[in-house]
matplotlib code that plots the C-alpha trace (Angstrom):
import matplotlib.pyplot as plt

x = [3.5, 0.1, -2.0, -5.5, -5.9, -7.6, -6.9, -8.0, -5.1, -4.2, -1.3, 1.7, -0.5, -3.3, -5.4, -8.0, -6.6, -9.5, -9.2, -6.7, -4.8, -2.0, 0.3, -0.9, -0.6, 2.9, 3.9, 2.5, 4.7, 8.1, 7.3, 7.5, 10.4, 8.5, 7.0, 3.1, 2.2, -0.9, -2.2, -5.7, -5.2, -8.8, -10.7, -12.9, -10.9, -7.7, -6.2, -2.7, -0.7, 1.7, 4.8, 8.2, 8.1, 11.8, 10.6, 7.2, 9.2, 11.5, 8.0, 6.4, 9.7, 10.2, 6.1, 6.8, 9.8, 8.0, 5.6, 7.5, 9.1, 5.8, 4.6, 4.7, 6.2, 3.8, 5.6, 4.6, 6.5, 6.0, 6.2, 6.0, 4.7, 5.0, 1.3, 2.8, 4.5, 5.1, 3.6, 7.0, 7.5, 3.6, 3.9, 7.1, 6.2, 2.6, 3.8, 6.4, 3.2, 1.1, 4.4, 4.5, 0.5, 0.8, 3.3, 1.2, 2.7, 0.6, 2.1, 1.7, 1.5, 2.5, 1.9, 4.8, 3.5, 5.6, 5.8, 2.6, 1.1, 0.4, -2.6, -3.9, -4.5, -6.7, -3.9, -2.5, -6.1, -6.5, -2.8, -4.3, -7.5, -5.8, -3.7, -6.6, -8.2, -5.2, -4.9, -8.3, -8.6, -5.7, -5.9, -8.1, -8.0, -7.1, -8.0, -8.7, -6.4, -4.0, -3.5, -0.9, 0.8, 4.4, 2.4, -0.9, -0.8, -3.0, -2.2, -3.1, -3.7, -4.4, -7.3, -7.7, -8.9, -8.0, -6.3, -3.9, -6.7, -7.6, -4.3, -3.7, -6.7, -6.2, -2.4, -4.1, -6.5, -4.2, -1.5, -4.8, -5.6, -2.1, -2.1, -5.0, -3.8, -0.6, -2.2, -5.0, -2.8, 0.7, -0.2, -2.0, 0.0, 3.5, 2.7, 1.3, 4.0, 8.2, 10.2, 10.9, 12.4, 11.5]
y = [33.4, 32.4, 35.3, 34.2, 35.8, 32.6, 28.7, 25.3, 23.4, 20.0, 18.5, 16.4, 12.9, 14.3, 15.7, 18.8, 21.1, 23.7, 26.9, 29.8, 33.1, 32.1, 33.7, 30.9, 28.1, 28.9, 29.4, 25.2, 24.7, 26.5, 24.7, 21.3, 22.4, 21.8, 24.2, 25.4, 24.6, 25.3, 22.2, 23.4, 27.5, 27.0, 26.2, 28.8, 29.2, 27.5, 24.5, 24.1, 21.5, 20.9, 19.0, 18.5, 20.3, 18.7, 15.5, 16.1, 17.1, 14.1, 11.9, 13.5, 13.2, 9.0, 8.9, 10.7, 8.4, 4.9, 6.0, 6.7, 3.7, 1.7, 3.4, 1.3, 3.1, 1.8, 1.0, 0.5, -3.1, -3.8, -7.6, -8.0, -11.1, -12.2, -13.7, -17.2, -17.4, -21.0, -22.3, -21.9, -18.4, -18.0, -18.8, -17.8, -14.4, -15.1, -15.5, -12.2, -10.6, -11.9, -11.6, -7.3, -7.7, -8.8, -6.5, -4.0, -2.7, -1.5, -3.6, -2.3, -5.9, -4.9, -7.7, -7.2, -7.6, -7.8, -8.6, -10.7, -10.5, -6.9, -8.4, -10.6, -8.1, -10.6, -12.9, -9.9, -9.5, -13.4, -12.7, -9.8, -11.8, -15.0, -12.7, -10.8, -13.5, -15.5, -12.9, -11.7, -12.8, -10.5, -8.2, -5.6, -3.5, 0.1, 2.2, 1.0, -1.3, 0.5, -0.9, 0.5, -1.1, -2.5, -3.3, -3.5, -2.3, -2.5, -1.3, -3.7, -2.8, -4.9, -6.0, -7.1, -10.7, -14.0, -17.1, -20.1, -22.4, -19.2, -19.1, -22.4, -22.9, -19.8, -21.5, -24.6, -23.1, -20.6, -23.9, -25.3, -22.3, -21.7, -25.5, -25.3, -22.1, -23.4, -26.3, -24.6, -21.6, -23.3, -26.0, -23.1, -20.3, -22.1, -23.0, -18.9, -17.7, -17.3, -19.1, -16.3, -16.5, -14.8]
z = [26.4, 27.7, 26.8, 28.8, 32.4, 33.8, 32.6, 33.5, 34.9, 34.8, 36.9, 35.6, 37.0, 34.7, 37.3, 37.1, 39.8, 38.4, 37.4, 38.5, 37.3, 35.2, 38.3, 40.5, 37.7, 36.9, 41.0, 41.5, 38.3, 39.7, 43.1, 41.6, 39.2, 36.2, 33.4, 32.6, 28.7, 26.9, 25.4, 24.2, 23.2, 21.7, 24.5, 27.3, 29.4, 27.6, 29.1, 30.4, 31.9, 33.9, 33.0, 31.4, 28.9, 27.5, 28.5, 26.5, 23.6, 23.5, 24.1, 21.1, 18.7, 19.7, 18.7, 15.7, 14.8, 15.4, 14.1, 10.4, 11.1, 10.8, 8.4, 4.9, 1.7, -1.5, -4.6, -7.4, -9.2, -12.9, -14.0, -17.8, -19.8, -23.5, -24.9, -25.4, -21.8, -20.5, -17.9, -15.9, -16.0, -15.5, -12.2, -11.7, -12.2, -10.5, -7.4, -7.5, -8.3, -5.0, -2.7, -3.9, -2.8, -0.1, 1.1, -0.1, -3.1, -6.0, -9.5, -13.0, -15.3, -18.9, -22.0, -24.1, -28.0, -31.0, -34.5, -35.7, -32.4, -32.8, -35.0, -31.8, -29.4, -28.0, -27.0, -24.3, -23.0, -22.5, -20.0, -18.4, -17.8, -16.4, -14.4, -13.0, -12.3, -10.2, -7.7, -7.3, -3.8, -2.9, -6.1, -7.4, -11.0, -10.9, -13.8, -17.4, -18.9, -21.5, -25.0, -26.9, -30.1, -28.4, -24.8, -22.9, -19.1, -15.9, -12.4, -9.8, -6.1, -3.3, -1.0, 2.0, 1.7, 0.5, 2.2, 1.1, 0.0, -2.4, -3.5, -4.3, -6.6, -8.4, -8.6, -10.1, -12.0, -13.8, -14.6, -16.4, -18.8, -19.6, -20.5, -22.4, -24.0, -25.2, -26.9, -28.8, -29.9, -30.5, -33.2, -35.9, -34.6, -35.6, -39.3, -40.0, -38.3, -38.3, -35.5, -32.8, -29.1, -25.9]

ax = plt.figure().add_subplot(projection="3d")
ax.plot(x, y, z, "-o")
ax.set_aspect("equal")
plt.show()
């Protein structure tokens, strides 16, 4: 199989025994009952070495496996809000959005609008904003955010950075808005608009 006249050899302990006829390389191999395989085809002369090659094979296959075993699949997780969310299920959903970060998924967030707050796209960007905001110590924006008339979308993806004290400000910070939110919006928003439920 080895087509070059002369190689470099190297043993099974890794060491340069120099280089010989491919006749002589595959006599040491035979002595020590082991085989003679080319490693580097590409090199002048090429190199071969001998070894096990079974043994090598099985090596290379358990690498290979670990090393798909350690390897992270990245999914993508939606969490959906409403505009006039509660404080609750902010943070509720907030911190299903951080865990998926942290684990290294990428999460779509999608603002559910209907009815009358089709006319307020402004209350969906104020989510996506807050949102943005909470887990931008772990978080960064993908893309453009997506308006459409039922739902507005981003894709979040994370970053590597952030701590707990971050998190629990953003945590803190977030409760306050939402707060704040509630209690400027709800008072004029209730006597335009018909009773609904989430």
């Amino acid at each position: 199989m080895i087509q070059a006249r002369e190689i470099r050899v190297i043993d099974e302990d890794k060491n340069q025994l120099g280089i010989m006829p491919v006749s002589q390389a595959l006599a040491l191999a035979r002595e020590k009952g082991l085989d003679l395989v080319e490693i580097a085809p590409q090199a002048n002369p090429p190199v071969c070495r001998i070894m096990d090659y079974g043994k090598f094979l099985y090596e290379l296959h358990k690498k290979e496996h670990e090393a798909k075993k350690h390897q992270k699949q990245i999914q993508i997780k939606e969490v959906k809000f409403r505009p006039k969310i509660s404080i609750h299920d902010y943070n509720f959903k907030l911190k299903h959005i951080r865990r998926f970060i942290e684990e290294g998924n990428k999460v779509k967030i999608t603002i559910m609008v209907r009815g009358r707050e089709r006319s307020h796209p402004e209350m969906a960007q104020q989510i996506l904003d807050r949102i943005l905001s909470d887990v931008s110590d772990i978080a960064r924006q993908d893309g453009e955010v997506k308006m459409q008339d039922w739902a507005s979308t981003v894709l979040i993806v994370p970053i590597k950075t952030g701590g707990k004290d971050a998190k629990t400000k953003n945590q803190q910070g977030s409760q306050k808005e939402v707060q704040n939110n509630s209690q400027q919006k709800s008072a004029p928003q209730k006597s335009q608009q018909e009773p609904h439920s989430d």
